[in-house]
C-alpha positions in Angstrom: 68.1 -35.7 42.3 65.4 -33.2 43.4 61.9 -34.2 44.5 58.8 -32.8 43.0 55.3 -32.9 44.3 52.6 -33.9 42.3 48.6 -34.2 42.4 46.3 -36.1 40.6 43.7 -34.6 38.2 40.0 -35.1 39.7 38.5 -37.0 37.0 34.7 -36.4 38.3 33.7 -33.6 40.4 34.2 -33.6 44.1 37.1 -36.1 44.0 39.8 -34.1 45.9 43.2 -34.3 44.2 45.5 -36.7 45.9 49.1 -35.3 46.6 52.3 -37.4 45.9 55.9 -37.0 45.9 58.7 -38.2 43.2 62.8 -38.2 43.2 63.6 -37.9 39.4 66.4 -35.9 37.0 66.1 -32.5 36.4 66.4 -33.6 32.9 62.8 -36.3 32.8 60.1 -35.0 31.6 57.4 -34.2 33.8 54.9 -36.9 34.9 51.3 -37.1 33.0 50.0 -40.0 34.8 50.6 -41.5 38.2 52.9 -44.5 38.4 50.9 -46.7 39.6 47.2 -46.1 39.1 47.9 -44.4 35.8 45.3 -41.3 36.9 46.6 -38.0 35.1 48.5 -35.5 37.0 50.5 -32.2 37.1 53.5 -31.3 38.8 52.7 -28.9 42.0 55.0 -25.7 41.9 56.7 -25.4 45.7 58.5 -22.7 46.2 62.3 -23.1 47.2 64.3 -22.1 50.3 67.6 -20.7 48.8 68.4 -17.9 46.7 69.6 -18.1 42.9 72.1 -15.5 42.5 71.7 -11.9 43.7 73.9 -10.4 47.0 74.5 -12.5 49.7 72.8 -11.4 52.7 75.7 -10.0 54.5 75.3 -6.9 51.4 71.9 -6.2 51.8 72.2 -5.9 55.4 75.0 -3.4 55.3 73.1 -1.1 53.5 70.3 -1.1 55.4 68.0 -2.5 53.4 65.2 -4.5 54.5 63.5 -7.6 52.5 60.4 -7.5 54.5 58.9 -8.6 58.0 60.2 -12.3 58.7 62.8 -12.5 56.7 65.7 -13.0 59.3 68.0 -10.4 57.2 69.1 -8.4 60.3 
């Protein structure tokens, strides 16, 4: 099961969101309120560390390619 970060929704201005993080099915919904205090929240996107689909790096390299600065491709 994946784990998704989460933040709570100030409710008055100046409260700073509070971060959290949650194991659940890709299949539940996403959260609206936090478990235990029951404050709204919304699900914080976080960006992922593999590739979905595309060439494998091995291809991209062999022709020379580059993906950018940093990215460890050759």
């Amino acid at each position: 099961m994946p784990t998704y970060v989460y933040e709570t929704i100030p409710q008055f201005e100046g409260d700073p969101p509070k971060r959290f993080e949650i194991r659940q099915s890709m299949k539940d919904a996403p959260l609206t309120q936090h478990p235990d205090s029951g404050q709204p929240v919304r699900r914080v996107p976080i960006g992922g560390t593999g590739l979905m689909g595309g060439s494998s790096s091995s291809e991209s390299t062999s022709s020379g390619a580059s993906c950018g600065t940093g990215c460890g491709c050759h």
